[in-house]
C-alpha positions as a Markdown table, in Angstrom:
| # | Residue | x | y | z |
|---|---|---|---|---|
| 1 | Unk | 144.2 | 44.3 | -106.4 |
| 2 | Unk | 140.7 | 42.7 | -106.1 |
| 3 | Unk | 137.8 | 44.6 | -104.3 |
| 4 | Unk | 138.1 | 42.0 | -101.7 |
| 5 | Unk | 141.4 | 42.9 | -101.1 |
| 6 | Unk | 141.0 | 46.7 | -100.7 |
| 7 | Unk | 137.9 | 46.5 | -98.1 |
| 8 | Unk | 140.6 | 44.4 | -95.8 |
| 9 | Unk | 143.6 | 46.6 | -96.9 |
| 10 | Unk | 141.7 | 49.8 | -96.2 |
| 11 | Unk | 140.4 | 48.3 | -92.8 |
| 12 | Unk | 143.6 | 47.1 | -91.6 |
| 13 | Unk | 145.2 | 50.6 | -92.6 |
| 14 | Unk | 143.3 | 52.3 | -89.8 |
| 15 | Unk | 143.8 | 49.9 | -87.1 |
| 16 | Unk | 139.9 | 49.3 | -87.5 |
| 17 | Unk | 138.3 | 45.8 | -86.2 |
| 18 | Unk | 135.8 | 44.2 | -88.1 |
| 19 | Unk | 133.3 | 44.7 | -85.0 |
| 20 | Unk | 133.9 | 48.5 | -85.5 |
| 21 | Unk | 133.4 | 48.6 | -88.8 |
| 22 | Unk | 129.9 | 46.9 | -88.7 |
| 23 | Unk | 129.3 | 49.3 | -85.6 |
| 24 | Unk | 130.0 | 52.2 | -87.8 |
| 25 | Unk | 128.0 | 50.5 | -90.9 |
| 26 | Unk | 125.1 | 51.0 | -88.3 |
| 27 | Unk | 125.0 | 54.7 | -88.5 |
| 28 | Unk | 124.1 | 54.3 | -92.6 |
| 29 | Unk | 121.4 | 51.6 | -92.5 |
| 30 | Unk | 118.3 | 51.0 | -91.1 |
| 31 | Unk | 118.4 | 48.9 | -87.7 |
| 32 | Unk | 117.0 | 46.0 | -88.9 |
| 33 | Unk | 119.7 | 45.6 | -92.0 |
| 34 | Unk | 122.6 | 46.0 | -89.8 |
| 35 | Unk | 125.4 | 43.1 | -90.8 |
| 36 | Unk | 127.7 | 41.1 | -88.5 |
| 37 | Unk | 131.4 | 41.0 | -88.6 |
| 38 | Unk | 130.7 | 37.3 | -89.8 |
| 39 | Unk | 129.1 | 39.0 | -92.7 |
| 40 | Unk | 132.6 | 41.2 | -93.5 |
| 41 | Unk | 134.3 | 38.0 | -92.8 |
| 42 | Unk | 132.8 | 36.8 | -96.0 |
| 43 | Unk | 133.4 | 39.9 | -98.0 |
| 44 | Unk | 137.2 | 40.4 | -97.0 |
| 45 | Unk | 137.5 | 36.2 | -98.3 |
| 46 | Unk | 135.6 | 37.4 | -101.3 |
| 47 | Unk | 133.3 | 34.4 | -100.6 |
| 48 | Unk | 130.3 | 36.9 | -101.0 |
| 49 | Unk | 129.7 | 40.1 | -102.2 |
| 50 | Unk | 127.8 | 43.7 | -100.5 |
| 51 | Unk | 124.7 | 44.9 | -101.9 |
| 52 | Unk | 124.9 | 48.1 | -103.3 |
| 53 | Unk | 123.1 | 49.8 | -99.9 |
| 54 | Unk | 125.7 | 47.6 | -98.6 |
| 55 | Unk | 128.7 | 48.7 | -100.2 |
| 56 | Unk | 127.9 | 52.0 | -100.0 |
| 57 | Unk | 127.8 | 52.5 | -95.7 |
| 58 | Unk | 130.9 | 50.1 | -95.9 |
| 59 | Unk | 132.5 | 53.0 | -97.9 |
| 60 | Unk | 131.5 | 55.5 | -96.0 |
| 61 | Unk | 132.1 | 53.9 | -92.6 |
| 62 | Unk | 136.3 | 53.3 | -93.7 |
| 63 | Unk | 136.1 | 57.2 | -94.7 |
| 64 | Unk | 135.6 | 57.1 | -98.5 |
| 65 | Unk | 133.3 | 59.7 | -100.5 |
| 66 | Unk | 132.4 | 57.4 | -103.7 |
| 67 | Unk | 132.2 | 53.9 | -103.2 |
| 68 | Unk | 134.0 | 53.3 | -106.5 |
| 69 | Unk | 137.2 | 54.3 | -104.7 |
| 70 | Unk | 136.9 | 51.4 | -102.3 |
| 71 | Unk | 135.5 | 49.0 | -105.1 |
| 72 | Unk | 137.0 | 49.8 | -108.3 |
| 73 | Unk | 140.5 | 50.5 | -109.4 |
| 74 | Unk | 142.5 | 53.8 | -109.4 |
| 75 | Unk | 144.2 | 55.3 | -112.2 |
| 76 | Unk | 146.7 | 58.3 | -112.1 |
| 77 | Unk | 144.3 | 60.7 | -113.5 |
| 78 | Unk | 142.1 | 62.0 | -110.4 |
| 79 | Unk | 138.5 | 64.0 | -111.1 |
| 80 | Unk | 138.8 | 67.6 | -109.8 |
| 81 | Unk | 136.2 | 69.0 | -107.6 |
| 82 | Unk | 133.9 | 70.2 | -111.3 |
| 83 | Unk | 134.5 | 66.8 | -112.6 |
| 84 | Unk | 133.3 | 64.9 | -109.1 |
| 85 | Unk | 130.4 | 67.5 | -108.9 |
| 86 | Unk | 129.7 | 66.3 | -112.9 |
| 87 | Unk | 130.3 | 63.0 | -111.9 |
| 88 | Unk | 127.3 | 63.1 | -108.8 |
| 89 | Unk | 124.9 | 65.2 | -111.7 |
| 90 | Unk | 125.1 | 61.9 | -113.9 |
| 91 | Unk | 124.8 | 59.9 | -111.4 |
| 92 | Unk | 121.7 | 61.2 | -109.9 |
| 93 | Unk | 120.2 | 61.4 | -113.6 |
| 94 | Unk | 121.1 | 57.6 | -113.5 |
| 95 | Unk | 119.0 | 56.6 | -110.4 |
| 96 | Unk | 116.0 | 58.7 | -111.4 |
| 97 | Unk | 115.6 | 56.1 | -114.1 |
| 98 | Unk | 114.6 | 52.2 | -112.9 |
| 99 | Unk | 116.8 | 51.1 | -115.7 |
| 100 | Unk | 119.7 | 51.9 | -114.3 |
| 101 | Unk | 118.7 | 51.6 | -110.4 |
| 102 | Unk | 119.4 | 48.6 | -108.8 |
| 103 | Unk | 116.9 | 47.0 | -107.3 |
| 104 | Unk | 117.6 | 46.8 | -103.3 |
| 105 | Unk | 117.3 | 43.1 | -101.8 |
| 106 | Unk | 116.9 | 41.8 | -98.5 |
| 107 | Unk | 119.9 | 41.8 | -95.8 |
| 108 | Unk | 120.3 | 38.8 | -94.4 |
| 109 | Unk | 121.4 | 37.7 | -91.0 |
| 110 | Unk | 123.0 | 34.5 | -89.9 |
| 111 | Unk | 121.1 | 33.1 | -86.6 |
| 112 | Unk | 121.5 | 29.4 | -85.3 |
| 113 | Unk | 119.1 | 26.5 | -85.9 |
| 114 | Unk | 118.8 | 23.6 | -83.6 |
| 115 | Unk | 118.6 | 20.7 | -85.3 |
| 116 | Unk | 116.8 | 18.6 | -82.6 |
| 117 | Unk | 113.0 | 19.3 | -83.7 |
| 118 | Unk | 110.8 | 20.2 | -80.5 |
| 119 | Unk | 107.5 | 18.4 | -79.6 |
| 120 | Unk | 109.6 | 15.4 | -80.1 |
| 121 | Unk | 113.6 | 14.5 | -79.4 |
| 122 | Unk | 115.1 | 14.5 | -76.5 |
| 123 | Unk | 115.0 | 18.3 | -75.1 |
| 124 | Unk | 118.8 | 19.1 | -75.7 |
| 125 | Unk | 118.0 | 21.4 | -79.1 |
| 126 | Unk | 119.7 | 24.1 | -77.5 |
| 127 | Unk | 123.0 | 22.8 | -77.2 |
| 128 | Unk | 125.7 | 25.1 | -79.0 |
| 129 | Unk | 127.1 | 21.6 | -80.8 |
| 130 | Unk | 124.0 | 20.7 | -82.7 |
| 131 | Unk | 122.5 | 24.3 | -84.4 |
| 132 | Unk | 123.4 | 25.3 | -88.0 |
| 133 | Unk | 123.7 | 28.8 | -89.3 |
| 134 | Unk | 120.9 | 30.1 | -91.6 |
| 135 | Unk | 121.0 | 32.7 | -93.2 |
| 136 | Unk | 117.4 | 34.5 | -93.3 |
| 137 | Unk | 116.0 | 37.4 | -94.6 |
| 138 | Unk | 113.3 | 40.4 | -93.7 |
| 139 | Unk | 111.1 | 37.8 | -93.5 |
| 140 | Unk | 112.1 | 36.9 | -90.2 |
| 141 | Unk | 111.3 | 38.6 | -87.4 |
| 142 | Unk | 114.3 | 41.5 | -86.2 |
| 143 | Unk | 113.8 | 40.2 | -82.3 |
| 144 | Unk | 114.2 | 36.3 | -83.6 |
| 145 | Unk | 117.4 | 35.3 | -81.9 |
| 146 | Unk | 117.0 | 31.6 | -82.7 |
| 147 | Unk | 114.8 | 28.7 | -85.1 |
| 148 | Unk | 114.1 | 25.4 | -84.3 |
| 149 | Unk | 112.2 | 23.5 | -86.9 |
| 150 | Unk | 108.6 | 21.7 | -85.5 |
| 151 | Unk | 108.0 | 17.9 | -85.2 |
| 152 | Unk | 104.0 | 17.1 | -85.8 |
| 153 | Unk | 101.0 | 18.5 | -86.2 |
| 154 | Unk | 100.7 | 20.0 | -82.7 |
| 155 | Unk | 100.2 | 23.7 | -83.4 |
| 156 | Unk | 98.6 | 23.6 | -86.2 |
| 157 | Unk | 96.9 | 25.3 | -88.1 |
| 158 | Unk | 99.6 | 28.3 | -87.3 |
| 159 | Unk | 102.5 | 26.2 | -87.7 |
| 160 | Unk | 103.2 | 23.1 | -89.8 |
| 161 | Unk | 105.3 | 19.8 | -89.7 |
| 162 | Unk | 108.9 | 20.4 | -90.7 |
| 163 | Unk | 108.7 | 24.5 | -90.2 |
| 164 | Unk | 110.9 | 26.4 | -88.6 |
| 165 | Unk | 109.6 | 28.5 | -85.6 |
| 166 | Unk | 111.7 | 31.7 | -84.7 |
| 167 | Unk | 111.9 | 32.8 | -80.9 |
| 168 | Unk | 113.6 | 35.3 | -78.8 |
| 169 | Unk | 115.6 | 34.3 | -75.9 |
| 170 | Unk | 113.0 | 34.3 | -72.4 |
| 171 | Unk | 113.4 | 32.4 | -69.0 |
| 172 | Unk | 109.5 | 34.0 | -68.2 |
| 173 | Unk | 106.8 | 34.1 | -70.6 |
| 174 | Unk | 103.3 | 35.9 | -70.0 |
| 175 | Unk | 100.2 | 33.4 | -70.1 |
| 176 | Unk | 98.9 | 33.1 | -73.5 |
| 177 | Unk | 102.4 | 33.2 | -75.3 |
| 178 | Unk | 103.6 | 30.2 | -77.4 |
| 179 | Unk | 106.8 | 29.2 | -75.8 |
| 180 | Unk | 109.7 | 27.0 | -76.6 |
| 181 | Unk | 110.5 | 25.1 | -74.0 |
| 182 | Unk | 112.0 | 21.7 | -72.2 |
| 183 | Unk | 109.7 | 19.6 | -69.9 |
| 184 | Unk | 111.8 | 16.3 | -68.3 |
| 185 | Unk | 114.0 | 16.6 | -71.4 |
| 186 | Unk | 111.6 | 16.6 | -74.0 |
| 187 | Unk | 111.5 | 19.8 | -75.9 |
| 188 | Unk | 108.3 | 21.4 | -77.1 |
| 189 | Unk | 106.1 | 24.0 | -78.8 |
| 190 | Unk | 103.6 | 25.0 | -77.3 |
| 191 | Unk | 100.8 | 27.9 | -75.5 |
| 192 | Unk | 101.8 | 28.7 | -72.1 |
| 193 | Unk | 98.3 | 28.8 | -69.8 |
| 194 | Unk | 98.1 | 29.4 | -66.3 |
| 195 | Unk | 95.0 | 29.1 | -64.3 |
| 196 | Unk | 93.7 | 28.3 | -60.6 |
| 197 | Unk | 94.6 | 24.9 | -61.6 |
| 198 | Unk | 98.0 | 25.6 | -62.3 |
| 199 | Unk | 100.4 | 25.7 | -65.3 |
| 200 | Unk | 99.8 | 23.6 | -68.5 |
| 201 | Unk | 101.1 | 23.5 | -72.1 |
| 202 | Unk | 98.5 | 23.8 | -75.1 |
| 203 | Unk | 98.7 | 22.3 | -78.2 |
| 204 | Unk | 96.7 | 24.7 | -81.1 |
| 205 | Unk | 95.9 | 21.8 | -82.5 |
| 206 | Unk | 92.6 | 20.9 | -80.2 |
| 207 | Unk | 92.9 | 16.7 | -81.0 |
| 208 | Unk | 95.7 | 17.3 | -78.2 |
| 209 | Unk | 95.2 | 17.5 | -74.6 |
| 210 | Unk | 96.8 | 19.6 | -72.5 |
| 211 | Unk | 99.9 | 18.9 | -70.7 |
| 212 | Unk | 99.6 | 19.7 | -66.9 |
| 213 | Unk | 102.9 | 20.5 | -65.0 |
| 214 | Unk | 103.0 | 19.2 | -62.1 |
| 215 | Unk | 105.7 | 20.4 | -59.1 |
| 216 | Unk | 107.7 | 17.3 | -59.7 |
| 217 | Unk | 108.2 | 17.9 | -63.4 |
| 218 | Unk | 111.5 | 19.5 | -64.6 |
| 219 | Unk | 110.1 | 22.6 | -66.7 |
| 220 | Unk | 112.1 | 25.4 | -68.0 |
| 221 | Unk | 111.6 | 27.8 | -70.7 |
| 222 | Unk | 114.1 | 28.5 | -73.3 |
| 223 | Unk | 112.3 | 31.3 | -75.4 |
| 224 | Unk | 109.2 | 32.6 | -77.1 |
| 225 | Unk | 108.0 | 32.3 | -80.3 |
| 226 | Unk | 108.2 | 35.4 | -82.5 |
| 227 | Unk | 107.8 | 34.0 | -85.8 |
């Protein structure tokens, strides 16, 4: 039987769904390397494999001591309690040395992004029907929710034509905060200001003027830029 194979086998043998094994998963890594049942999708189609911090709060999250016994296949002969306790001495000798430890890499996560750039299109980059899955690494801020990728040189210096800004989801922003947002169906990147005057967008890129908002303009706010 495949590795694949066992990880859904062992799963489905206690009643377990994939959202409570990644909820248990959670209590053996850090926050921010927590995996989605998408990601155990992939593993039980053996279209991707764990990482070995991975693997290891998989195994212990469906019950198992080593994670060989989930992984690897079983013989009839079985370690007694000295020979597991010999077993964990080599094994610790084994890590002390960078040889044999594997380095860990980054966990990624999968987070939609819209495909309609802002600062140019036609506003509707948060429809459900035109995002792709990405998957992104530490890299990426742990409160980013969602990317869409820049049109222009509006803001920059800080961002560039073609890159990918990462937000969390926000209705309300605070003044001063760079904001993704959709003003009379055009979609746009920019700093929220508010003054006496009223509300305006900034570009960070000072050869653009402001945009004022008036009370006949459609505005709404979709997030704010995190990343």
């Amino acid at each position: 039987m495949s590795w694949n194979d066992r990880i859904k086998q062992a799963r489905e043998a206690q009643k377990l769904t994939r959202e409570q094994v990644v909820t248990r998963m959670r209590d053996y890594l850090p926050e921010e390397k927590a995996i989605v049942a998408r990601t155990l999708v992939a593993w039980e189609g053996g279209d991707r494999e764990p990482r070995v911090t991975q693997a290891i709060a998989l195994a212990k999250a469906l019950g198992y001591r080593e994670v060989s016994e989930l992984f690897c296949d079983s013989d009839d002969a079985q370690l007694n309690k000295l020979g597991l306790d010999r077993l964990e001495e080599y094994r610790s000798l084994l890590l002390r040395s960078p040889q044999f430890r594997e380095t860990v890499q980054p966990v990624l996560r999968v987070l939609p992004v819209y495909l309609q750039p802002a600062s140019a299109g036609t506003g509707q980059w948060l429809d459900d029907d035109l995002s792709e899955e990405m998957e992104v690494d530490d890299s990426v801020p742990a409160n980013a929710e969602f990317g869409v990728r820049l049109a222009g040189d509006s803001m920059s210096p800080r961002f560039a034509d073609g890159q990918i800004v990462w937000a969390r989801k926000a209705e309300t922003a605070e003044n001063g905060e760079i904001v993704l947002c959709v003003l009379n169906d055009q979609g746009y990147c920019k700093k929220l200001h508010r003054d006496e005057h009223g509300v305006s967008l900034i570009s960070l890129n000072t050869k653009y003027a402001p945009i004022s908002i008036t009370e006949a303009d459609e505005f709404r706010i979709m997030g704010c830029v995190v990343g």
